[in-house]
Biotite code that builds the C-alpha atoms (Angstrom):
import biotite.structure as struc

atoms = struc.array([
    struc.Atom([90.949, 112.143, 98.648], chain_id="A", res_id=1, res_name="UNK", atom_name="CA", element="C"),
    struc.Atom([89.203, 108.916, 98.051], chain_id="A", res_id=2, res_name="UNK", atom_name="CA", element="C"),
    struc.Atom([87.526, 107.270, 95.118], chain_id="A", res_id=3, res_name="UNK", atom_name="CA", element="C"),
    struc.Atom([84.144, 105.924, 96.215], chain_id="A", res_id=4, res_name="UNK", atom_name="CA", element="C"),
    struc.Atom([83.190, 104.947, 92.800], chain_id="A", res_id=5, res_name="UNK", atom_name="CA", element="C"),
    struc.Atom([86.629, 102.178, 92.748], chain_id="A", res_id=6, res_name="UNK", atom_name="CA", element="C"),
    struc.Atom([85.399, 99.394, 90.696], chain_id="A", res_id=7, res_name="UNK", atom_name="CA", element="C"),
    struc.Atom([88.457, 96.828, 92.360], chain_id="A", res_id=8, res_name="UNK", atom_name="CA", element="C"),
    struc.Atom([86.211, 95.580, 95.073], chain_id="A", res_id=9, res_name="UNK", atom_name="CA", element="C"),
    struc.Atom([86.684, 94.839, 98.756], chain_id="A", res_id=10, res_name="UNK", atom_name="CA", element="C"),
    struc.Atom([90.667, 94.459, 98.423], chain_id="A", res_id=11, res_name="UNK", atom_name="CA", element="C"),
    struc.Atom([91.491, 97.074, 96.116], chain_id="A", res_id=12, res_name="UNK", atom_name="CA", element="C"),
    struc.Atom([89.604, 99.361, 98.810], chain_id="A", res_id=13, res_name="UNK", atom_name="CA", element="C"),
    struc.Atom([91.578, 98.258, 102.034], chain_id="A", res_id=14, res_name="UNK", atom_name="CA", element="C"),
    struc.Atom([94.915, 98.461, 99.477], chain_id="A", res_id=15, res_name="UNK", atom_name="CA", element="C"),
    struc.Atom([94.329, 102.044, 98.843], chain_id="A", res_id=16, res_name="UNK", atom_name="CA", element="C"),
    struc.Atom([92.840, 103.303, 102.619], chain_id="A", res_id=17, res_name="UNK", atom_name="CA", element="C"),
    struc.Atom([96.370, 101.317, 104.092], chain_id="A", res_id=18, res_name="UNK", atom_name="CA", element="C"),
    struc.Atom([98.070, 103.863, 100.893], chain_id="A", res_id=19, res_name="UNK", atom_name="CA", element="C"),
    struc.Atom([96.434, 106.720, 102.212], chain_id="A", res_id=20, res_name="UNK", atom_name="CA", element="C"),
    struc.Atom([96.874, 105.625, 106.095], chain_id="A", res_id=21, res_name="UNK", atom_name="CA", element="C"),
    struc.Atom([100.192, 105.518, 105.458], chain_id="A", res_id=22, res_name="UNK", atom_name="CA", element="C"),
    struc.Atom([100.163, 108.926, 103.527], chain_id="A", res_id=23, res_name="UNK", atom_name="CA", element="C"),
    struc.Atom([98.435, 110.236, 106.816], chain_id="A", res_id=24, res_name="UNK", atom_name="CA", element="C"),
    struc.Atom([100.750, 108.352, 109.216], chain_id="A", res_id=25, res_name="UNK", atom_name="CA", element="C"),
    struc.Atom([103.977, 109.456, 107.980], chain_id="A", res_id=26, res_name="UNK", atom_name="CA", element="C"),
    struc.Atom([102.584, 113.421, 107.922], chain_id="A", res_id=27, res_name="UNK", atom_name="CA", element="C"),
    struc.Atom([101.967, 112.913, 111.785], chain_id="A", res_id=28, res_name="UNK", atom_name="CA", element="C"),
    struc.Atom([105.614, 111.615, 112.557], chain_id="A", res_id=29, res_name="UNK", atom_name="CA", element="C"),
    struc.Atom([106.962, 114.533, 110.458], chain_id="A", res_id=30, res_name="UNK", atom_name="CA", element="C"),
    struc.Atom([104.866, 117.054, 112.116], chain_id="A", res_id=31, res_name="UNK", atom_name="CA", element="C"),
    struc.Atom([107.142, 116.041, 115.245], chain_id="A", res_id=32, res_name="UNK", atom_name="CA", element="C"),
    struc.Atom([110.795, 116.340, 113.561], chain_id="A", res_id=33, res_name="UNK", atom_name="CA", element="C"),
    struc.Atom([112.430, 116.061, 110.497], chain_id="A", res_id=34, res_name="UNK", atom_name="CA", element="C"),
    struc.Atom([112.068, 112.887, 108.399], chain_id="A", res_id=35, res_name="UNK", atom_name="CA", element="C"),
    struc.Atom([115.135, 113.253, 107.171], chain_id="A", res_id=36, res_name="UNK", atom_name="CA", element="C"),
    struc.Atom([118.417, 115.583, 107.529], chain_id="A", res_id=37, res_name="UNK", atom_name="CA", element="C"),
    struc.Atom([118.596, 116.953, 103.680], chain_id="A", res_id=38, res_name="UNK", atom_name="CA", element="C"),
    struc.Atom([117.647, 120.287, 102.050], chain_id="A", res_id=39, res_name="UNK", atom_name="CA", element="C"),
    struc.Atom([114.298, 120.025, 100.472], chain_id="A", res_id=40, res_name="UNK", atom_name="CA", element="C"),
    struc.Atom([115.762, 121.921, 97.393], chain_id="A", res_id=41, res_name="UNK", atom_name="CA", element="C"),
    struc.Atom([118.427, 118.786, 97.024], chain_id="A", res_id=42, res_name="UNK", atom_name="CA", element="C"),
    struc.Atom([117.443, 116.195, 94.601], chain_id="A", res_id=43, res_name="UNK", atom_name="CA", element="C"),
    struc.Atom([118.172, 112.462, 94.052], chain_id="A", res_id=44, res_name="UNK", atom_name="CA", element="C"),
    struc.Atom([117.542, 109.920, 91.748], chain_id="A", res_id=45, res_name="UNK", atom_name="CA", element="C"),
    struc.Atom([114.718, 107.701, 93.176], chain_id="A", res_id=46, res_name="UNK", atom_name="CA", element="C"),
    struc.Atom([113.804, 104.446, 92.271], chain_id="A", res_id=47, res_name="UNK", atom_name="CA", element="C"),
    struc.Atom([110.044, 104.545, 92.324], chain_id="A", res_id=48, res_name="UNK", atom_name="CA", element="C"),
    struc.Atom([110.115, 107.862, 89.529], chain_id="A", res_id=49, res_name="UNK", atom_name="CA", element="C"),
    struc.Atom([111.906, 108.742, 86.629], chain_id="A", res_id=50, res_name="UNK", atom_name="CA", element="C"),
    struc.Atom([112.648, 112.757, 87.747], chain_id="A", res_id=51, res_name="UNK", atom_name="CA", element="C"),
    struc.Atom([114.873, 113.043, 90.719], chain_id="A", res_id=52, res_name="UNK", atom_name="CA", element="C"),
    struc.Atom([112.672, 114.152, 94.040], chain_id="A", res_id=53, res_name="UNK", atom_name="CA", element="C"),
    struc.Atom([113.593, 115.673, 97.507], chain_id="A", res_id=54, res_name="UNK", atom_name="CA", element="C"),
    struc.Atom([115.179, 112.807, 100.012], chain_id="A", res_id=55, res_name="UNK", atom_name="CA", element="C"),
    struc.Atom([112.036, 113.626, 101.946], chain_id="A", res_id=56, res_name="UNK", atom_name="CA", element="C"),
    struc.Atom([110.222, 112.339, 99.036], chain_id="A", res_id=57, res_name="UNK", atom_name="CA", element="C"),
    struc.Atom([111.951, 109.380, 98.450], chain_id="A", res_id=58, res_name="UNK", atom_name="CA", element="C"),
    struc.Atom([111.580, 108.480, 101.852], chain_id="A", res_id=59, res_name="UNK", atom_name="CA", element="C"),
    struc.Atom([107.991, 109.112, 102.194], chain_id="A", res_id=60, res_name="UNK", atom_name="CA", element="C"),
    struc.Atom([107.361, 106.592, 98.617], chain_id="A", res_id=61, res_name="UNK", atom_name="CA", element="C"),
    struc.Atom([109.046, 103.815, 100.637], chain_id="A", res_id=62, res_name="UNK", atom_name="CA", element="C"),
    struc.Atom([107.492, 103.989, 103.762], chain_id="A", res_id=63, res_name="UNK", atom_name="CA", element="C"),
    struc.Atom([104.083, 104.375, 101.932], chain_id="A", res_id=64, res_name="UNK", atom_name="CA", element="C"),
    struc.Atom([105.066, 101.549, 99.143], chain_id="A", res_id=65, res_name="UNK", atom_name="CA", element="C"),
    struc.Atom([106.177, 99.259, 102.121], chain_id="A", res_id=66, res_name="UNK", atom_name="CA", element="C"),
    struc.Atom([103.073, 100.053, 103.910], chain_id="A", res_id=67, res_name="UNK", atom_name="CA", element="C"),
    struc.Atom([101.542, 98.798, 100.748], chain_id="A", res_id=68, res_name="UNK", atom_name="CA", element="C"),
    struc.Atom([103.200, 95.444, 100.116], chain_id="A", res_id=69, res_name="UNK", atom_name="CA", element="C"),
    struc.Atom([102.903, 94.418, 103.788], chain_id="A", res_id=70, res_name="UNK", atom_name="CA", element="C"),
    struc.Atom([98.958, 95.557, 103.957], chain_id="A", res_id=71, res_name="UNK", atom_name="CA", element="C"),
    struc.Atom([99.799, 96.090, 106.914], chain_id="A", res_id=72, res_name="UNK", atom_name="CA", element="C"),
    struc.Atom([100.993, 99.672, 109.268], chain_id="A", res_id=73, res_name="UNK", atom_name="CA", element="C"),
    struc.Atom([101.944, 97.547, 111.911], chain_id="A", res_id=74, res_name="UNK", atom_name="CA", element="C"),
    struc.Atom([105.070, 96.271, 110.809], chain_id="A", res_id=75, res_name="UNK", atom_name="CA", element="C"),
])
């Protein structure tokens, strides 16, 4: 879902539909096969949250945060 109302301008905008592209992107590749190779009902200390999440998880923050501090999905 997306905030129309964001009061961060023109860059805050593109920052948070490359967030949610990435969000979107990710989904698609694991529609196809597994992102990863550990139960979902395994946890693991992440370092993006305080509460230990599902490798999936983990993986899916990084790909997304990466997305994020490149502003870029292309690499």
């Amino acid at each position: 879902m997306i905030n129309a109302n964001r009061r961060d301008g023109a860059v805050g905008m593109v920052q948070m539909l490359a967030h949610e592209s990435a969000h979107d992107l990710l989904s698609a590749f694991a529609q196809q096969r597994p992102l990863v190779e550990t139960r979902r009902t395994k946890l693991y200390p992440s370092p993006l949250r305080v509460d230990p999440r599902p490798m999936e998880g983990i993986y899916h923050a990084t790909f997304v945060h990466r997305a994020n501090a490149s502003g870029s999905l292309n690499g």
